[in-house]
C-alpha positions in Angstrom: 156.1 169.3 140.0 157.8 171.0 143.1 155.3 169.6 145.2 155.7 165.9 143.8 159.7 166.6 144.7 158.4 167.5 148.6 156.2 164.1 148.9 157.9 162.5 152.2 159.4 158.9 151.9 156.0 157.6 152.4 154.3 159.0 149.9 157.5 158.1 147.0 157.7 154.8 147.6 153.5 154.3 147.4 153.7 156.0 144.1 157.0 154.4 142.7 155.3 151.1 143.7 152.3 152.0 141.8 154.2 153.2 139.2 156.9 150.3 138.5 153.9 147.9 139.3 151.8 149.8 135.8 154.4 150.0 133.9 155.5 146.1 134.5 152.4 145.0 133.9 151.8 147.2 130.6 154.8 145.7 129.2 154.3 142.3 130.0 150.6 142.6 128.3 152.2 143.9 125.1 154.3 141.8 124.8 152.3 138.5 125.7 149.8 139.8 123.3 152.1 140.7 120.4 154.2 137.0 121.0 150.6 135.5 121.2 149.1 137.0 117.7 152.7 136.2 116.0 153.0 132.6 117.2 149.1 132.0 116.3 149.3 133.4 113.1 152.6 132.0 111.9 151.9 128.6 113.4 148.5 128.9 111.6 150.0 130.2 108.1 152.9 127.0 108.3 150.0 124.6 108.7 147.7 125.7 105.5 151.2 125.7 103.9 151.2 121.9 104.6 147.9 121.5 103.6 148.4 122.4 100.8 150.9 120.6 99.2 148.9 117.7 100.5 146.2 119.3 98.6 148.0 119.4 95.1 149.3 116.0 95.7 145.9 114.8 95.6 144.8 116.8 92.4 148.1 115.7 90.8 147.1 112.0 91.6 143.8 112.2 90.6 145.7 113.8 87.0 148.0 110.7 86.8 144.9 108.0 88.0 143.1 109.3 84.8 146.5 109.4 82.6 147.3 105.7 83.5 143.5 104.3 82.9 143.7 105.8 79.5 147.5 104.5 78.7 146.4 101.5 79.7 143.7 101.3 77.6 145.4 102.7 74.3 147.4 100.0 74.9 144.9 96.7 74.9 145.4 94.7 72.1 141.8 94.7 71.5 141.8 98.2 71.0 144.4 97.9 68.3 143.0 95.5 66.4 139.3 97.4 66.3 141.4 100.1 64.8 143.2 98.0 62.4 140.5 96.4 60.9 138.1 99.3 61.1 135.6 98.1 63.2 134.4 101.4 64.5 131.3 99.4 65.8 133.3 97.3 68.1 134.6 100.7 69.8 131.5 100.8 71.9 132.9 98.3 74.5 134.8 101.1 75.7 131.7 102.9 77.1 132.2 101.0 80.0 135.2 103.5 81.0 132.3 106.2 81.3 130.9 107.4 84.4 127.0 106.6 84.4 126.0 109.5 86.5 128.3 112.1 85.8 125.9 115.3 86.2 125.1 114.0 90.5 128.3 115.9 91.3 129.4 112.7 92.8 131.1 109.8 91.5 129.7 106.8 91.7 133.6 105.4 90.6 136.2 108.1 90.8 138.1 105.8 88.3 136.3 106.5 85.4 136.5 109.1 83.0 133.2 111.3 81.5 134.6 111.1 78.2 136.9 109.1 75.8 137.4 110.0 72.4 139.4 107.9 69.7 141.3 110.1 67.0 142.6 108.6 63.8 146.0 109.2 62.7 145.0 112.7 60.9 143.8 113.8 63.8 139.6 113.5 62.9 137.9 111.6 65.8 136.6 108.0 64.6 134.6 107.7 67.7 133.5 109.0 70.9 131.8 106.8 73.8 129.4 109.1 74.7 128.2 110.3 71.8 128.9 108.1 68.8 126.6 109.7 66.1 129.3 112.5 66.5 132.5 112.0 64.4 134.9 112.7 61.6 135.7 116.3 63.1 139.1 117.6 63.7 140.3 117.7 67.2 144.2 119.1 66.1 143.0 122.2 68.0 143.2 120.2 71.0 146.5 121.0 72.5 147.3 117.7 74.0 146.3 115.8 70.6 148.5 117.8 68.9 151.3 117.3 71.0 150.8 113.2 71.2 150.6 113.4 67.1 153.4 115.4 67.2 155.9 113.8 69.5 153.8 110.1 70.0 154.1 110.4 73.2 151.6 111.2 76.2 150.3 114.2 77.5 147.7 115.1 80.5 146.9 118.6 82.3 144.5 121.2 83.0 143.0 122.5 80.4 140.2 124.5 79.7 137.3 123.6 76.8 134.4 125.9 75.5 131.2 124.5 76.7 130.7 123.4 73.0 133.3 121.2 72.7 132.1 119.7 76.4 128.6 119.0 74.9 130.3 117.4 71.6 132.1 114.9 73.7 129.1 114.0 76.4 125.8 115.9 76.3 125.3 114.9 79.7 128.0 117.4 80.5 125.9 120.5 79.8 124.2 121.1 83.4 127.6 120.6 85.3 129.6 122.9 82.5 127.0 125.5 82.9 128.2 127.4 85.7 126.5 130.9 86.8 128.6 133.3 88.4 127.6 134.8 91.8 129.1 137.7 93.2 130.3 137.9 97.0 131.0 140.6 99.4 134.8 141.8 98.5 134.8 139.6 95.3 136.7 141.0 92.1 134.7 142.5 89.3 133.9 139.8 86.6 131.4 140.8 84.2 130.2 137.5 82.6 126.9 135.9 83.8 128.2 132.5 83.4 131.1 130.5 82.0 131.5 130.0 78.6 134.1 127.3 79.2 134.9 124.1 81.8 137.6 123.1 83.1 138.8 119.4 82.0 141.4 117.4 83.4 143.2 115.5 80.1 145.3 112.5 79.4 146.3 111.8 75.5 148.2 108.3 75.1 149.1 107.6 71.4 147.9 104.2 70.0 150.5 102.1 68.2 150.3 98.5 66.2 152.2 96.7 68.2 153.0 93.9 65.2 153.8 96.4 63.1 154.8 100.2 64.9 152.1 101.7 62.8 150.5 104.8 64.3 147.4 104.2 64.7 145.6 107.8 66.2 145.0 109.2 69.6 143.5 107.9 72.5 141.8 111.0 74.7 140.3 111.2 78.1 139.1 113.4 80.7 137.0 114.4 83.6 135.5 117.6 83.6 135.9 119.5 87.2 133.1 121.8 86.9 130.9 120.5 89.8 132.6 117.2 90.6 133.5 117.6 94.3 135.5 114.4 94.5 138.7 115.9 94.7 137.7 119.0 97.5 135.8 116.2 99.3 139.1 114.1 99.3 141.3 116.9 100.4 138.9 118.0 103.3 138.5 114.2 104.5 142.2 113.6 104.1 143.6 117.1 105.3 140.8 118.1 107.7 139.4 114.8 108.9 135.8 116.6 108.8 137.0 118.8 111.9 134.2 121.3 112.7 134.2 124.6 115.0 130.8 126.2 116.2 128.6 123.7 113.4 131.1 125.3 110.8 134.2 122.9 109.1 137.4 123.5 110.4 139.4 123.3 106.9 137.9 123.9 103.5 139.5 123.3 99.7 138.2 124.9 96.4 138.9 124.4 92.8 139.0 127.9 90.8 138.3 127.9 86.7 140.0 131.4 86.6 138.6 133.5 89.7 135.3 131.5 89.8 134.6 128.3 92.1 133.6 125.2 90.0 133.9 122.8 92.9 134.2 123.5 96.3 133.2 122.7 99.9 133.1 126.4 101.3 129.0 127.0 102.2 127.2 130.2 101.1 124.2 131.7 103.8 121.8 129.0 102.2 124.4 126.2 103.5 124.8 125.0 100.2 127.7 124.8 98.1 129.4 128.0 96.8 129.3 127.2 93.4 129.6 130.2 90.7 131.3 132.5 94.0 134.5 134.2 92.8 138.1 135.1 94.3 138.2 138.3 96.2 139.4 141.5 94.7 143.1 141.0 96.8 143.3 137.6 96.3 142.4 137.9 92.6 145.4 140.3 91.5 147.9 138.2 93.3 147.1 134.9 92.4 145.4 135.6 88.8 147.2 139.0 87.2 150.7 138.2 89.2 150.5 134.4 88.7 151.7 134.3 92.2 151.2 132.2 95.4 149.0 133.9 98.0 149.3 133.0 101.7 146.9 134.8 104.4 144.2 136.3 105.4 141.4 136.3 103.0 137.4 136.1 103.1 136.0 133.3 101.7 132.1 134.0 100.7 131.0 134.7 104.2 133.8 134.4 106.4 137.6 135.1 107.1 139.9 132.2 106.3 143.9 131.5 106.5 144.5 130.4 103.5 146.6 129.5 100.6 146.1 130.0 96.7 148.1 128.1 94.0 148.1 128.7 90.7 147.0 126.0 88.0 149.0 125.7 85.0 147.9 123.9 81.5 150.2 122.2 78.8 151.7 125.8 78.1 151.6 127.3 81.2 149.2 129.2 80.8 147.3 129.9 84.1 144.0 128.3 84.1 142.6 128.0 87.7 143.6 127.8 91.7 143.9 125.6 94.3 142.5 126.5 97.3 142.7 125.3 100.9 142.2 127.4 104.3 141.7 127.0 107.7 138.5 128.8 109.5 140.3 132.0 110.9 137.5 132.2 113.9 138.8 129.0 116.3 142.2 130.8 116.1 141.1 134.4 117.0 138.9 132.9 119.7 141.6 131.0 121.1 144.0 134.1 120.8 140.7 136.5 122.8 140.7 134.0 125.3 144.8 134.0 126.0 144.9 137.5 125.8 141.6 138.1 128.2 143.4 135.1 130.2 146.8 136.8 130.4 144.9 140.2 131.0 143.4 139.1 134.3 146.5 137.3 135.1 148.3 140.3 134.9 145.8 143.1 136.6 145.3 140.6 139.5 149.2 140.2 140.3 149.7 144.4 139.7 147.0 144.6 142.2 148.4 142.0 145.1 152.2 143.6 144.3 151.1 147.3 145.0 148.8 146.0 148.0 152.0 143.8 149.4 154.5 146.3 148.2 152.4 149.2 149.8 152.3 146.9 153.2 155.6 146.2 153.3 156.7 149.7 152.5 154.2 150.8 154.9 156.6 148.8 157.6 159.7 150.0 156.4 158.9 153.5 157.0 157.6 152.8 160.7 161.2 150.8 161.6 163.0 153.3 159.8 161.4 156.1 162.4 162.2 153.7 165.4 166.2 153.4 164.0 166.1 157.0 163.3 165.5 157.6 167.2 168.4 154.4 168.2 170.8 156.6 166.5 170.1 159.8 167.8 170.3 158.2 171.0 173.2 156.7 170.7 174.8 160.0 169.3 174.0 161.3 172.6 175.5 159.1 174.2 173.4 156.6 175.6 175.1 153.1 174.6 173.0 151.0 177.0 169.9 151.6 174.4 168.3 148.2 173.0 166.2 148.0 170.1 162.8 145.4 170.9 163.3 142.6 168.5 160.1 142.9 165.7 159.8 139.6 163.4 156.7 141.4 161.4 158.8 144.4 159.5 161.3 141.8 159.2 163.9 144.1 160.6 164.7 141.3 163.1 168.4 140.2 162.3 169.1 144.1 161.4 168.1 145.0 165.2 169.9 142.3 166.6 173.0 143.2 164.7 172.6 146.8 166.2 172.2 146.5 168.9 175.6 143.7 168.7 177.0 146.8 167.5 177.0 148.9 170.2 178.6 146.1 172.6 180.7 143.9 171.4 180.7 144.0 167.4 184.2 143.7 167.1 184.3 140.5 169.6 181.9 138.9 167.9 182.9 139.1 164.5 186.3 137.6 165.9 183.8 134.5 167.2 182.6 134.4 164.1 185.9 133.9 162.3 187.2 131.3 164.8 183.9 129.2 164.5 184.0 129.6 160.8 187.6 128.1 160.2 186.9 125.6 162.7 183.7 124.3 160.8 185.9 123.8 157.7 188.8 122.3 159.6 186.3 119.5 161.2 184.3 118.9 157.6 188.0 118.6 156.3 189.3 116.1 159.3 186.1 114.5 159.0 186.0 113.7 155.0 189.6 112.5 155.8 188.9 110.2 158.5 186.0 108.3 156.6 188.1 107.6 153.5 191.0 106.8 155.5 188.8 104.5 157.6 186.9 102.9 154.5 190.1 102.1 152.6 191.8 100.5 155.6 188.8 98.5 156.9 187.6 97.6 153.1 190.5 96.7 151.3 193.8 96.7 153.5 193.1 94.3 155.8 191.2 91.7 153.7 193.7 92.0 151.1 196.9 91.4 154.1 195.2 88.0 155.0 194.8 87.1 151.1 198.0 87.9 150.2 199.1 86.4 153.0 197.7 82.6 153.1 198.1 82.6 149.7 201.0 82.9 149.8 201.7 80.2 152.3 199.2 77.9 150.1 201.8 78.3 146.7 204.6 77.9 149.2 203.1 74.5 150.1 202.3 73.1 146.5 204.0 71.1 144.4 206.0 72.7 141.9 204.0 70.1 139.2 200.5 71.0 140.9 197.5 72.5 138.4 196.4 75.0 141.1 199.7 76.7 141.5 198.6 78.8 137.9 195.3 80.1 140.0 197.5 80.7 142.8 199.9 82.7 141.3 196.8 84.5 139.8 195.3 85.2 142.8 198.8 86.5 144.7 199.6 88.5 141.9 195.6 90.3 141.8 196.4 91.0 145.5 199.6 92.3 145.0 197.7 94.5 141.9 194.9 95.5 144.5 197.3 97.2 147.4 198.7 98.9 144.4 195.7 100.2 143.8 195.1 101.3 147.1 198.3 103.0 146.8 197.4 104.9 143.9 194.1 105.9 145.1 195.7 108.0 148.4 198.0 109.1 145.7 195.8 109.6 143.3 195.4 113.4 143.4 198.9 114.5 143.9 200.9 111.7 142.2 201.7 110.7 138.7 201.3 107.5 136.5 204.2 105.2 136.6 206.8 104.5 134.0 205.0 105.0 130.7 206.1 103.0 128.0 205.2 102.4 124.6 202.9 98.7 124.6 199.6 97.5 122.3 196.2 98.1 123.9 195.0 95.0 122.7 197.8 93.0 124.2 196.6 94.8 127.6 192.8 93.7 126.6 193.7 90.4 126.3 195.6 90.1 128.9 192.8 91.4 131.1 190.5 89.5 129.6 192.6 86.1 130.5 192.3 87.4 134.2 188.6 87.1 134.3 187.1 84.5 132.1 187.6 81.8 134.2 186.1 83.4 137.1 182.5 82.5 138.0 180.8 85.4 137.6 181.6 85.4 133.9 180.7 81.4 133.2 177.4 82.3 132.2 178.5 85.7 130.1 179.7 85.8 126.0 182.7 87.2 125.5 183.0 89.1 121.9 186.6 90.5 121.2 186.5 92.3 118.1 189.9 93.9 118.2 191.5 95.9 115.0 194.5 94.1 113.3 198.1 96.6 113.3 196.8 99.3 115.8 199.9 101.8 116.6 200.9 101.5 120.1 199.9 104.0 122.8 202.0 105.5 126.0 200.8 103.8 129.2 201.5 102.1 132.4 199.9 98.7 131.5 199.6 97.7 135.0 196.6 100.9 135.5 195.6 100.1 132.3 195.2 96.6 133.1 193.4 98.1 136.1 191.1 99.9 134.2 189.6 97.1 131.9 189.5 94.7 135.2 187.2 97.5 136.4 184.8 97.7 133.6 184.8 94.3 132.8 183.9 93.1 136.4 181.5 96.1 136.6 179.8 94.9 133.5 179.4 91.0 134.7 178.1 93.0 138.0 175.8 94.5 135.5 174.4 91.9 133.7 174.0 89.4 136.7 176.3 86.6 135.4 174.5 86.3 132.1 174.5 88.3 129.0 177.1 89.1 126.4 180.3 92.2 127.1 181.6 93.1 123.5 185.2 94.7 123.8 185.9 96.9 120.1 189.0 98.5 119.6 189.7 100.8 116.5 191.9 103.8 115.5 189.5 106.9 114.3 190.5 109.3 111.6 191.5 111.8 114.5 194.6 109.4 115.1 193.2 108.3 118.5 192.8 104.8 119.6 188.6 104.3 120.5 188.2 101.5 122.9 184.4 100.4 123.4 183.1 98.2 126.1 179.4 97.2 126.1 177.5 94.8 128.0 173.7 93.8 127.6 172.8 94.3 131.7 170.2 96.5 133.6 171.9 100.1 132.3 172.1 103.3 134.5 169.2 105.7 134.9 169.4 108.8 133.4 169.6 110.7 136.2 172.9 109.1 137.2 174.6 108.8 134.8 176.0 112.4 135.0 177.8 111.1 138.3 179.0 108.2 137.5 182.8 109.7 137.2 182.0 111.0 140.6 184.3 110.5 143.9 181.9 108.6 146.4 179.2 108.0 143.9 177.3 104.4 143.8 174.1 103.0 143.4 175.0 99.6 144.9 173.9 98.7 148.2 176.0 100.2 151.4 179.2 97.7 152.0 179.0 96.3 148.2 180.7 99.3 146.8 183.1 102.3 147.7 182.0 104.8 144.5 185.7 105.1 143.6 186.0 102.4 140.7 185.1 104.7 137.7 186.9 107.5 139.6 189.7 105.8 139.3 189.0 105.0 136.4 188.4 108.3 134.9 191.7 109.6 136.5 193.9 106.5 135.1 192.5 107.6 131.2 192.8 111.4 131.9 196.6 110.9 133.0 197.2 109.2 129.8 196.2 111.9 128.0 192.3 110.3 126.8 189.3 110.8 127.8 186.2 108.0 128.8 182.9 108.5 128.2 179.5 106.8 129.1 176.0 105.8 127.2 173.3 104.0 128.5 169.5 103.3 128.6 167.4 101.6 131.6 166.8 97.9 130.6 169.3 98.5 127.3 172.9 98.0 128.6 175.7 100.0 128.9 178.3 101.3 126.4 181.9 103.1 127.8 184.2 104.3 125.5 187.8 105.0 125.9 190.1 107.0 123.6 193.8 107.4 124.0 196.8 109.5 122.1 198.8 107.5 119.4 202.5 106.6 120.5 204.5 108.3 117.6 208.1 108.3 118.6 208.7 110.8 121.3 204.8 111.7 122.0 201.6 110.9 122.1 199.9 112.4 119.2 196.7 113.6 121.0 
């Protein structure tokens, strides 16, 4: 330890460069690695969430598909009257509602049912479609018959049947219904060999006389789950879109009865489907003891999944299967290896070129330290005509010059400095000055003297009777408006409004509006006043104000070229302001300028077609009366300003 302590400068700033370099670059790598497992993961887990509401949207549709083929059908007439006259042997037309190859595990018509039963008013079934011989037992024990006898209304779910009953209402059931059980790696512990029950998808509809309101019996229908892959198929196709990693699909869905698959698209080793496989052992007290969701990790037959469990409930809640969907957990964990290998050698390379440059340049520090060290021992003895040689490569350059400034004349040039700093100001100053000064003159002053000048000598000269004398008038009372404004604008940022008196904004608006229309940049543009009845007055000058609107409105006709539509809106808000909108339908402002729009000096027009200190004004006019103005605008969509301004109550301006 003592000997660490005695390392010379040297040596400690190698090793605290080597040191703050490690320990920068450890952190960093812990925590890229821990943000890049959370965000994987989570983003992951929200996804399979998704999927699987998507997923029990589909089952639920495919419950209410069946429920509405056999509503309708207990609702033919044709049906009703085979019951009402007893012609059981008429009953067979409804075979057609039967799948014809239900046992393929595909349907060749995911309408159809795989079997239809007909129960008379006591409950004993008059017929069934697929197996006719069959008949005059009791199906009460069926939950949803006894319900529809119950209440006369219908009933569908999940529910499950003994393999018996399955046979009785379609042999041809018996191959998919048996189902062996095959036990997986991590799977619970279920003893059975094979289930001794299927699970059926339901829908009981009561059939009533329609003549006469007689209860007639129960119409019941199902589709048996057990090896039909319609419904997995459609959630994979729909969800997944058949996405595949390394030969492997992407996103999977399974049907449980219980803990055991019955219909699924997750492969086993042999690449077939994992029929028979069961839940594992975690998954299994969550979703099937707890009756709770379960979102994760979990391994699926072969492989690790994110996934998502939800529970399956029959008429009485009773838990009867899952619903499965997951995501293949091996695209994500090879994405996250490669960002965190990626990040890895990002951040071992730039450790390595930091301590190689931070040992350089420390390496150069030290050597001009040694060469300042000997400066200031000479100059302690004395010798004030010592220079230091200038050297650009330790980058100790300005730090020799000012020493060796130092020892001469520091005290002189810091003076310089002082003098050449104020007079850099005072000249930007002057200069800013000058080229307002010379742009207000030359623009506006002396156009606006010869205006207001012949015009004046052109209204003296008409007859008092003459239709121009209006438009001159106009015109000599604009230029008049226009020095004014010139006025204001050198007195803009240490002078007040004029007299402010109480007046109606839309009475200014229209006024404005009067002062422009017959001008010919807006013959080709619709004007659209929609201006609130009874608005409260406000406290303004009305000659600024009338400045303002003459600015937006000529800005807008600029704006839209001399054709489009400007739509003026005034209204009071429930903040007791007055909100005054102007929009016009021209080119807009890009986005990029419209932050500096309100700017001193800002324009986008060509040079001579525009000083930049319209909206200025503008914006200092409205902020003087207490409001505010704001922009909107899109390229190619127009532009929208809007004003607000206090209420005139009395004495003040209710802001």
């Amino acid at each position: 330890m003592n000997r660490l302590f005695n390392l010379d400068l040297q040596s400690r700033l190698a090793l605290g460069f080597l040191i703050a370099t490690c320990l920068t670059g450890l952190f960093a790598t812990i925590v890229s690695i821990w943000t890049i497992n959370k965000s994987t993961i989570a983003e992951v887990q929200n996804r399979v969430r998704m999927d699987t509401n998507t997923a029990m949207l589909i089952y639920n549709n495919k419950l209410q598909r069946i429920m509405s083929l056999v509503e309708f059908t207990a609702q033919r007439c044709d049906l009703q009257k085979l019951l009402t006259q007893n012609d059981i042997a008429g009953l067979a037309y409804f075979k057609r509602l039967i799948r014809q190859e239900p046992c393929s595990g595909v349907d060749n018509d995911p309408a159809l049912l795989d079997m239809l039963t007909i129960v008379d008013a006591r409950g004993n079934v008059l017929y069934r479609t697929t197996h006719p011989e069959l008949k005059g037992d009791s199906l009460l024990k069926n939950p949803l018959v006894k319900q529809t006898m119950a209440k006369k209304a219908a009933f569908c779910s999940t529910e499950l049947m003994a393999i018996e009953e399955i046979v009785k209402e379609n042999p041809a059931l018996l191959k998919r219904a048996m189902t062996p059980i095959v036990k997986t790696p991590l799977s619970a512990d279920i003893r059975e060999n094979r289930l001794s029950e299927g699970m059926v998808m339901l829908a009981a509809h009561p059939v009533i006389d329609r003549n006469t309101n007689r209860f007639l019996g129960v119409l019941i229908g199902g589709v048996l789950l057990n090896n039909d892959n319609e419904i997995v198929d459609q959630i994979k196709d729909t969800v997944y879109h058949g996405e595949k990693y390394k030969g492997q699909e992407m996103g999977v869905a399974t049907i449980f009865q219980g803990g055991v698959r019955i219909s699924t698209n997750v492969l086993n080793e042999s690449n077939q489907r994992a029929i028979g496989t069961i839940l594992s052992k975690e998954v299994y007290d969550r979703v099937i003891v707890e009756k709770k969701d379960w979102v994760g990790r979990a391994f699926v037959v072969k492989d690790w999944y994110i996934t998502t469990y939800t529970p399956i409930f029959n008429l009485h809640q009773k838990l009867v299967g899952v619903l499965y969907t997951g995501i293949l957990e091996a695209k994500y964990r090879d994405i996250q290896t490669r960002l965190i290998w990626t990040n890895l050698g990002v951040t071992t390379l730039g450790m390595l070129i930091a301590f190689i440059i931070s040992l350089y340049l420390g390496n150069t520090i030290i050597k001009r330290i040694r060469i300042l060290k000997s400066a200031t021992e000479a100059i302690a003895a004395g010798d004030l005509n010592y220079k230091l040689s200038p050297d650009t490569i330790s980058g100790f350059a300005m730090l020799d010059e000012a020493f060796n400034k130092m020892v001469n004349s520091l005290k002189e040039h810091n003076n310089q400095l002082q003098k050449i700093h104020k007079r850099l100001l005072e000249t930007e100053k002057i200069t800013a000055l000058g080229k307002m000064a010379a742009g207000v003159a030359h623009e506006i002053n002396n156009p606006l003297g010869g205006i207001l000048l012949y015009s004046n000598l052109i209204l003296e000269d008409l007859p008092s009777d003459s239709p121009l004398r209006d438009n001159m008038q106009k015109i000599v009372y604009q230029t008049n408006r226009c020095k004014e404004i010139v006025q204001s604008l050198l007195d803009f940022a240490r002078t007040p409004t004029g007299d402010l008196v109480p007046l109606q904004i839309n009475q200014v608006i229209n006024t404005s509006i009067s002062l422009v229309k017959d001008q010919s940049m807006f013959h080709g543009i619709e004007i659209d006043l929609c201006l609130a009845d009874h608005l409260p007055d406000v406290l303004g000058d009305r000659s600024r104000l009338e400045e303002v609107f003459l600015n937006l409105f000529i800005n807008a006709a600029d704006a839209m070229k001399g054709s489009g539509k400007l739509t003026i809106v005034t209204e009071k808000t429930e903040k007791n302001l007055i909100r005054i909108s102007v929009t016009d339908t021209g080119q807009g402002i890009d986005e990029k300028h419209l932050a500096h729009i309100f700017e001193p000096f800002f324009t986008t027009k060509e040079p001579l077609h525009g000083t930049g200190l319209g909206l200025s004004i503008v914006d200092g006019i409205i902020r003087k009366h207490n409001g505010s103005i704001d922009a909107e605008s899109r390229q190619g969509e127009g532009t929208k300003f809007i004003i607000t301004l206090p209420i005139y109550s009395g004495g003040k301006s209710q802001a």
